[in-house]
N, CA, C and O atoms as a DFTB+ gen file, in Angstrom:
396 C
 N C O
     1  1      -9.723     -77.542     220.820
     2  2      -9.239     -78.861     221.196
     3  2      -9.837     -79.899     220.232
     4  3     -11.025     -80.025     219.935
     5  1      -8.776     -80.627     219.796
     6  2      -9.519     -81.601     218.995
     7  2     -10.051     -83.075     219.313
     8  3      -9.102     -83.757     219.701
     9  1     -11.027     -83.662     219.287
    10  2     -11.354     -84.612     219.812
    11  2     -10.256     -85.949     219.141
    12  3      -9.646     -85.800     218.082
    13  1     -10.183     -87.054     219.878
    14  2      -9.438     -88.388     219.557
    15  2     -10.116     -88.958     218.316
    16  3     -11.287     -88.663     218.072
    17  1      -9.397     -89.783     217.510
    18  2     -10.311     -89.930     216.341
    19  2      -9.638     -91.862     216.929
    20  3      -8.548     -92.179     217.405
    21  1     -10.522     -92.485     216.693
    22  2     -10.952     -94.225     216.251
    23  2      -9.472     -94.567     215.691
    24  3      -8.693     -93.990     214.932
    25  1      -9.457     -95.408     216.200
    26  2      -8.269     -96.494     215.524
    27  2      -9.032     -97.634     214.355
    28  3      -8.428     -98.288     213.505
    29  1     -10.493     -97.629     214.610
    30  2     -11.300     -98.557     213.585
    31  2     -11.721     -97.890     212.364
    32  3     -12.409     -96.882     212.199
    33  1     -11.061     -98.805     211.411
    34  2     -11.022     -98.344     209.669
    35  2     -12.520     -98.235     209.659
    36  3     -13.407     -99.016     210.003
    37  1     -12.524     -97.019     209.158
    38  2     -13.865     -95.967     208.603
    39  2     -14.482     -96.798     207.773
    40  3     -15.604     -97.142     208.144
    41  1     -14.067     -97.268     206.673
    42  2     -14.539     -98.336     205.450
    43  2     -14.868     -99.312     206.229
    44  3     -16.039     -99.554     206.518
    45  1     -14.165     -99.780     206.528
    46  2     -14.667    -101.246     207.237
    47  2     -15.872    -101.086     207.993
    48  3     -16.746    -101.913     207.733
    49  1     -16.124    -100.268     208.820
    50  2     -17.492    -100.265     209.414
    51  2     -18.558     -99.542     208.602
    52  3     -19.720     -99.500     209.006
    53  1     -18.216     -99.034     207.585
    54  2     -19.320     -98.721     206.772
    55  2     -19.931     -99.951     205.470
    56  3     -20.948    -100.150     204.805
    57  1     -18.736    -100.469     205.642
    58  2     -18.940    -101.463     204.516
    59  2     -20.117    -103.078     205.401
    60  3     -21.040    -103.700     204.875
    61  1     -19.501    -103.245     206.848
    62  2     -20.284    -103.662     207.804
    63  2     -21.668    -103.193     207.745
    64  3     -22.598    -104.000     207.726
    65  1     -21.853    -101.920     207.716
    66  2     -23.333    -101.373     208.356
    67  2     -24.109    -101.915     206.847
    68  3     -25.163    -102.551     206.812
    69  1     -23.319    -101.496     205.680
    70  2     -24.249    -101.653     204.752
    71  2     -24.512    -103.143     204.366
    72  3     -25.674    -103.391     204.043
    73  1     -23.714    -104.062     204.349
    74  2     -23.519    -105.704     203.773
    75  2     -24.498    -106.183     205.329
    76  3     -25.649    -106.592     205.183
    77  1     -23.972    -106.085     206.529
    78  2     -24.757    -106.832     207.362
    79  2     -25.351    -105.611     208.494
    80  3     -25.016    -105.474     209.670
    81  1     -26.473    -104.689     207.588
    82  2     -26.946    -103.751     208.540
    83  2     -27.849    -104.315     209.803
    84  3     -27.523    -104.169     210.981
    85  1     -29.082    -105.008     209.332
    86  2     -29.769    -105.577     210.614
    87  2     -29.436    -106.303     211.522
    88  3     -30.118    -106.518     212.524
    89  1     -28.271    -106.804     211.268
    90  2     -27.451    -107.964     212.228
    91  2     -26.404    -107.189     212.985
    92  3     -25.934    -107.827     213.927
    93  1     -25.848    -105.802     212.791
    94  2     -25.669    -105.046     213.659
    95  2     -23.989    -105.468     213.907
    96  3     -23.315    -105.287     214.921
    97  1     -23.698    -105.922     212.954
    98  2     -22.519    -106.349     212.909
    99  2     -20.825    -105.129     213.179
   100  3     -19.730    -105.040     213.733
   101  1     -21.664    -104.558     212.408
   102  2     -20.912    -102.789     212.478
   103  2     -20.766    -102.460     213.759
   104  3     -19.568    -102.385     214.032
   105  1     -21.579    -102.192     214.820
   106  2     -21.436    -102.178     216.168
   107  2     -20.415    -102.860     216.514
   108  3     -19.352    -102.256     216.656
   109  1     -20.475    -104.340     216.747
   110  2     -19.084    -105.591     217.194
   111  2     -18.119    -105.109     216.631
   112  3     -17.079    -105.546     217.124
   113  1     -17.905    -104.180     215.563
   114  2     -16.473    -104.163     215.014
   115  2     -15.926    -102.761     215.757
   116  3     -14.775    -102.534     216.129
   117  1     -17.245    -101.783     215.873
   118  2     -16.699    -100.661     216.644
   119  2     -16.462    -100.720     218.596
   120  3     -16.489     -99.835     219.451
   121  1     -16.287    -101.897     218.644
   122  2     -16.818    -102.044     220.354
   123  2     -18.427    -101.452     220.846
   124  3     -18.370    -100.854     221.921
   125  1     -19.339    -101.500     220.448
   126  2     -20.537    -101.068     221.020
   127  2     -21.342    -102.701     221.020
   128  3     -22.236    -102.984     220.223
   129  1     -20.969    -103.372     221.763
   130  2     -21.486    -104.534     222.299
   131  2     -22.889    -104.739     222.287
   132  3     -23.597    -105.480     221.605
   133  1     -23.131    -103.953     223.156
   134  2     -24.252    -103.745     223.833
   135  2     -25.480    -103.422     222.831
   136  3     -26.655    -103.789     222.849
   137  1     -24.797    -102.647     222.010
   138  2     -25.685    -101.889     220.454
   139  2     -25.496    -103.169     219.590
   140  3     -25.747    -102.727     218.468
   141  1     -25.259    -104.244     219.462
   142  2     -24.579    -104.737     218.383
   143  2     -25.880    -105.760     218.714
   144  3     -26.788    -106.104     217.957
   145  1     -25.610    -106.159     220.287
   146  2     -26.898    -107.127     220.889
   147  2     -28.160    -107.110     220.424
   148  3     -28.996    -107.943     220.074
   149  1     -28.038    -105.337     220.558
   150  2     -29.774    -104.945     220.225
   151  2     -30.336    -105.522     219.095
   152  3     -31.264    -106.326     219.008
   153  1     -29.368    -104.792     217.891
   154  2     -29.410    -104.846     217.014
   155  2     -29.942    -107.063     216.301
   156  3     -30.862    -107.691     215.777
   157  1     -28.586    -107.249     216.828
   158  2     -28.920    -108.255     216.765
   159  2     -30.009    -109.567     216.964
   160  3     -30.244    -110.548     216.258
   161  1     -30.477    -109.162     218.090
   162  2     -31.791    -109.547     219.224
   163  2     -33.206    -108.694     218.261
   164  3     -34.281    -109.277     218.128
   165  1     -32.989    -107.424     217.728
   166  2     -34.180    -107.099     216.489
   167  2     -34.461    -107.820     215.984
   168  3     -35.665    -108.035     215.846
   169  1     -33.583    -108.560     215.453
   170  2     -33.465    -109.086     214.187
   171  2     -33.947    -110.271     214.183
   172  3     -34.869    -110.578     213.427
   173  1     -33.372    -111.150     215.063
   174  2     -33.978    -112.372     215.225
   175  2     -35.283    -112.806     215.946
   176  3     -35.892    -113.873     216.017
   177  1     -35.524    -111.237     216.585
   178  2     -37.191    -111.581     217.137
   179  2     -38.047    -111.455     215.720
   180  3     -38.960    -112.222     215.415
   181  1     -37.688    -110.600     215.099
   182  2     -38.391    -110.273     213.959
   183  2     -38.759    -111.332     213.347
   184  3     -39.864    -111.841     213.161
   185  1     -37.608    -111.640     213.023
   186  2     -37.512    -113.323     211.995
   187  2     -38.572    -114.563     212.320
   188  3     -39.272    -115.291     211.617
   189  1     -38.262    -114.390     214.163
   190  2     -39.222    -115.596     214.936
   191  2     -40.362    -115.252     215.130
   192  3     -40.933    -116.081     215.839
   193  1     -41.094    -114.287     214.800
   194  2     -42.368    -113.571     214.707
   195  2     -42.637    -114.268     213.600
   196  3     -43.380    -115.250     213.598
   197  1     -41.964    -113.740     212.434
   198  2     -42.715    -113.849     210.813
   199  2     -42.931    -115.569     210.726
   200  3     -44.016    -116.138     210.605
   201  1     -41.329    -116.339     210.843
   202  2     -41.899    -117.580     210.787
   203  2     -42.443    -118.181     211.717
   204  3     -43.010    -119.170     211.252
   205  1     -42.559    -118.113     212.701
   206  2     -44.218    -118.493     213.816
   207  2     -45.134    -118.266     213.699
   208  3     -46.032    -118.934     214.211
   209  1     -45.402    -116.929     212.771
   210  2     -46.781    -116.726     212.731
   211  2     -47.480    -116.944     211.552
   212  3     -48.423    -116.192     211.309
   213  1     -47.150    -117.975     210.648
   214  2     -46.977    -118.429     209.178
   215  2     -48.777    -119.195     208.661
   216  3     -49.298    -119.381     207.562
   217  1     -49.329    -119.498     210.361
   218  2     -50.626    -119.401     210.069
   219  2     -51.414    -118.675     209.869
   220  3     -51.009    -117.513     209.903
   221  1     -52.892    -118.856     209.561
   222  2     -53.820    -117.682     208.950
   223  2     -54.114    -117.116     210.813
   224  3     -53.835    -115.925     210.953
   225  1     -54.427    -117.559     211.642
   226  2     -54.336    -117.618     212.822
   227  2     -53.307    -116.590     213.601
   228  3     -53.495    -116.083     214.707
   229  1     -52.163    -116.417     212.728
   230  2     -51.640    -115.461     213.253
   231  2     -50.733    -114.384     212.594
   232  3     -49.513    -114.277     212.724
   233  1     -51.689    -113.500     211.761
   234  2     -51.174    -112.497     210.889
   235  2     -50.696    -111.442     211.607
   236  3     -49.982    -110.514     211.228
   237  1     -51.038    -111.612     212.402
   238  2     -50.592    -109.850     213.805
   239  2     -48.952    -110.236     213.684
   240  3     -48.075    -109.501     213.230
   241  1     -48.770    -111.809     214.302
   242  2     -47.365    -111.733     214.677
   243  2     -46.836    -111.472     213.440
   244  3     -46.019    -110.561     213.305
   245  1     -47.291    -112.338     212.263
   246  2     -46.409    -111.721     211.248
   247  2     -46.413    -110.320     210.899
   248  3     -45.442    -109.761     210.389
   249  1     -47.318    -109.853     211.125
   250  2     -47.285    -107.878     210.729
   251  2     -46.496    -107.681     211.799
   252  3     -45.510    -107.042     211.431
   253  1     -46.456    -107.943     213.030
   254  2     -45.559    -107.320     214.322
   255  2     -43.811    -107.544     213.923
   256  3     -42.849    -107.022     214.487
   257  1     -43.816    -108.335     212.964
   258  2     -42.450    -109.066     212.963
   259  2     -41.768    -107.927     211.992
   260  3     -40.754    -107.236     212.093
   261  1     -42.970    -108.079     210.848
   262  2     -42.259    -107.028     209.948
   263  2     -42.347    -105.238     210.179
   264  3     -41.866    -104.291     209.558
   265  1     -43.153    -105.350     211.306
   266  2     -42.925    -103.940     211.889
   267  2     -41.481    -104.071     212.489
   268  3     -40.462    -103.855     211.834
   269  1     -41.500    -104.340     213.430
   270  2     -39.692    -104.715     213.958
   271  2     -38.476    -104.542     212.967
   272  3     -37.554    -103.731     213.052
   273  1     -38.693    -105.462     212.050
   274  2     -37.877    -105.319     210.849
   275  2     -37.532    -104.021     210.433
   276  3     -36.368    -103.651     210.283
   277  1     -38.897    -103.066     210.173
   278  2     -38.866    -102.046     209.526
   279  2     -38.043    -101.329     210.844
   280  3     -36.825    -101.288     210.671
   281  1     -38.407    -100.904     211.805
   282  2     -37.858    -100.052     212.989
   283  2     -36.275    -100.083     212.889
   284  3     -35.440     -99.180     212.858
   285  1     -36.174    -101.569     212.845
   286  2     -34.353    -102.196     212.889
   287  2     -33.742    -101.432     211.463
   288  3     -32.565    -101.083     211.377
   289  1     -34.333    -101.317     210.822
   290  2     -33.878    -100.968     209.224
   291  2     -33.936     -99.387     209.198
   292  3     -32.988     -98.787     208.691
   293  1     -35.163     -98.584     209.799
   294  2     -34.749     -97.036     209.922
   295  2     -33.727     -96.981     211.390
   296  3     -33.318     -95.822     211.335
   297  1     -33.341     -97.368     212.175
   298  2     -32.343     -97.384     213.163
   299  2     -31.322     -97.509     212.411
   300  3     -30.586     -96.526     212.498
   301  1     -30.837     -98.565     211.470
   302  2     -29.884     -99.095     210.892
   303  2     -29.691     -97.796     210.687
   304  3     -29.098     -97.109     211.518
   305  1     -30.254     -97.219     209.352
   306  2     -29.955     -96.222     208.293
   307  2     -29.307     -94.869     209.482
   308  3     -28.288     -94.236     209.207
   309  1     -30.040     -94.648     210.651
   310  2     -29.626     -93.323     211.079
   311  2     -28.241     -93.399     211.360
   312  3     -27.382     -92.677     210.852
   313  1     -28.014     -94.490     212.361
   314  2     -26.665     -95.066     212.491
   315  2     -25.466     -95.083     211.312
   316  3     -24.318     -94.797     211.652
   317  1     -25.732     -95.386     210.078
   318  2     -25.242     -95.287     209.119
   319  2     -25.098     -94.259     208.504
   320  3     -24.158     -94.190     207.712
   321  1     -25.727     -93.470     208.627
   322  2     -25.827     -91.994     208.228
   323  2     -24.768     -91.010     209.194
   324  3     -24.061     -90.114     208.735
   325  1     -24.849     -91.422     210.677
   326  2     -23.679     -90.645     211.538
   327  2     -22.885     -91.092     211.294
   328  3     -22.088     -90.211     210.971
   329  1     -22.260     -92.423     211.158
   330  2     -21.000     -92.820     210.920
   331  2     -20.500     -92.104     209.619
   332  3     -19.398     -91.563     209.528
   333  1     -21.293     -92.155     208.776
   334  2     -20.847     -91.426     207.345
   335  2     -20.396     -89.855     207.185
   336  3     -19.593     -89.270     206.458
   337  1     -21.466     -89.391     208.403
   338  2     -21.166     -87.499     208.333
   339  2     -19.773     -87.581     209.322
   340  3     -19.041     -86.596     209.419
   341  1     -19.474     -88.884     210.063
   342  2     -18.281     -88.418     211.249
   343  2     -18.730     -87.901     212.619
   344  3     -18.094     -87.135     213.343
   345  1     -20.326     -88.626     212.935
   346  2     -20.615     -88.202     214.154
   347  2     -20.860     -89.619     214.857
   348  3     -21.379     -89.614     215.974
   349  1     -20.538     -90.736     214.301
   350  2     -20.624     -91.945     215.327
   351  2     -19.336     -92.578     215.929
   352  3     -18.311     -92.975     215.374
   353  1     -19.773     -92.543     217.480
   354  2     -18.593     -93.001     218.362
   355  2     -18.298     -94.557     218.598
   356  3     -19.148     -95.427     218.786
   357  1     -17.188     -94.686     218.556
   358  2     -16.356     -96.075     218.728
   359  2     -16.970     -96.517     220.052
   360  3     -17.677     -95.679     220.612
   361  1     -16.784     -97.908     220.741
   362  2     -16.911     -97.944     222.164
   363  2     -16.019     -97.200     223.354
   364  3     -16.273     -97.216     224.559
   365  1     -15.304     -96.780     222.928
   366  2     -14.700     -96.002     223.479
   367  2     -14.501     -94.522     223.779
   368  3     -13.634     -94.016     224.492
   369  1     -16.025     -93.595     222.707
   370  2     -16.090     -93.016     222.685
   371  2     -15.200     -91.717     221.377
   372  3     -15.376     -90.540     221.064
   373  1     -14.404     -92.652     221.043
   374  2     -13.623     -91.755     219.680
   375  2     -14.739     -91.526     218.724
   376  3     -15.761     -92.213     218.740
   377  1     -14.527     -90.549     217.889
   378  2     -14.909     -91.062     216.862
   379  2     -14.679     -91.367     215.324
   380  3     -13.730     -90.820     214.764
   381  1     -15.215     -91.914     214.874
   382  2     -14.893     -92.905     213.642
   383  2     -15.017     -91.466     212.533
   384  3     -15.842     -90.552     212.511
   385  1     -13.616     -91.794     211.533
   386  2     -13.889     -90.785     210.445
   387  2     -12.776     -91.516     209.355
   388  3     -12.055     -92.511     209.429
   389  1     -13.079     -90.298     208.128
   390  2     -12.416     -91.078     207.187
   391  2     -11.053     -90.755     207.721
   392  3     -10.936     -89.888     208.588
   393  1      -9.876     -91.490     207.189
   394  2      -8.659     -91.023     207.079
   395  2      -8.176     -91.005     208.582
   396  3      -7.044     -90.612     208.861
């Protein structure tokens, strides 16, 4: 039996993951909302870590920020990596492939 394949252009969400990976933008285009949030919500805690913590007073937050960053960025890549082999699902559960 063959599984349903995505109505969402393969390129297009790869070209998403890679141009706006931490912002999780790729998600919103595949319906994964919810993933797209995360993603998104990483990103900008990260950001509000590094520049809040811009005093000498608070180097943790900035190391905490760019830890985040980094986490959001190997998440990114795995994500990007299934979509590419043809193992990441649409919100709907299809999944996304070339062609």
């Amino acid at each position: 039996m063959q599984e349903q394949q995505s109505d969402k252009s393969f390129t297009t969400a790869v070209v998403l993951a890679a141009v706006f990976s931490l912002l999780g933008f790729h998600h919103f285009y595949v319906g994964r909302i919810g993933h797209g949030l995360f993603d998104l919500g990483m990103t900008a805690g990260a950001l509000y870590l590094i520049v809040t913590g811009t005093s000498a007073e608070s180097d943790a937050k900035v190391g905490l920020g760019f830890l985040v960053i980094a986490l959001d960025y190997i998440h990114t890549v795995y994500f990007t990596y299934r979509l590419i082999i043809g193992t990441y699902r649409d919100g709907q559960g299809k999944l996304i492939k070339i062609g």
